[in-house]
N, C-alpha and C positions, 0 to 999 in steps of 0.2 A: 504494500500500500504506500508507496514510497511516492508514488505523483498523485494521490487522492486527495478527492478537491476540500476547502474546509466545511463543504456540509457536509461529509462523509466522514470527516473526522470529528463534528460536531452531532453526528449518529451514533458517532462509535462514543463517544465519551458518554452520551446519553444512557445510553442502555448499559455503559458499566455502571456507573451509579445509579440506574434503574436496580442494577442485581446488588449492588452493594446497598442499596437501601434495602431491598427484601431479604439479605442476610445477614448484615449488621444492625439496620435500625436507622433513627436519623442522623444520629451524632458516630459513627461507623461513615456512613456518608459525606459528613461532614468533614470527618478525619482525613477519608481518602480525596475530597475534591483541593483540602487545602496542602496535602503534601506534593499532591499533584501540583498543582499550582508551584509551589516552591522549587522541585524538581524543575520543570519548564523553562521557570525564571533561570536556576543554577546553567542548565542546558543552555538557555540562550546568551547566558553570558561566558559561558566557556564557549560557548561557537562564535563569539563575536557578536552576534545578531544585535544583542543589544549593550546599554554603556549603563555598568548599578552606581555607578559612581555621578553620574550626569542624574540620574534620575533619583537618586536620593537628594542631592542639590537641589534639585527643583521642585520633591517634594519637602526641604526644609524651606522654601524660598529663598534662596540662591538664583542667583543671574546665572543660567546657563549659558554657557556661549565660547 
């Protein structure tokens, strides 16, 4: 699934935390969407994609630039 488009991959997330709510609960759910999250982030700043350093600046309000 390496060229699938993001409603596809916005499918595929759905329905894991579809099954992770029916076998954990809500806070099971909860757990898994936010380590996910964190993961993503990690990933997109080890691949470059994105700058945590520019972005915590500018959520501390800091002049990005």
């Amino acid at each position: 699934m390496t060229g699938a488009s993001p409603t596809v991959w916005g499918a595929v997330a759905g329905a894991v935390l579809a099954l992770t709510a029916l076998a954990f609960g809500f806070w099971g759910m909860v757990l898994v969407a936010a380590l996910g999250a964190i993961g993503g982030l990690v990933g997109a700043a080890v691949s470059g994609r994105i700058n945590l350093r520019a972005a915590v600046d500018a959520a501390r309000g800091r002049r990005v630039g």
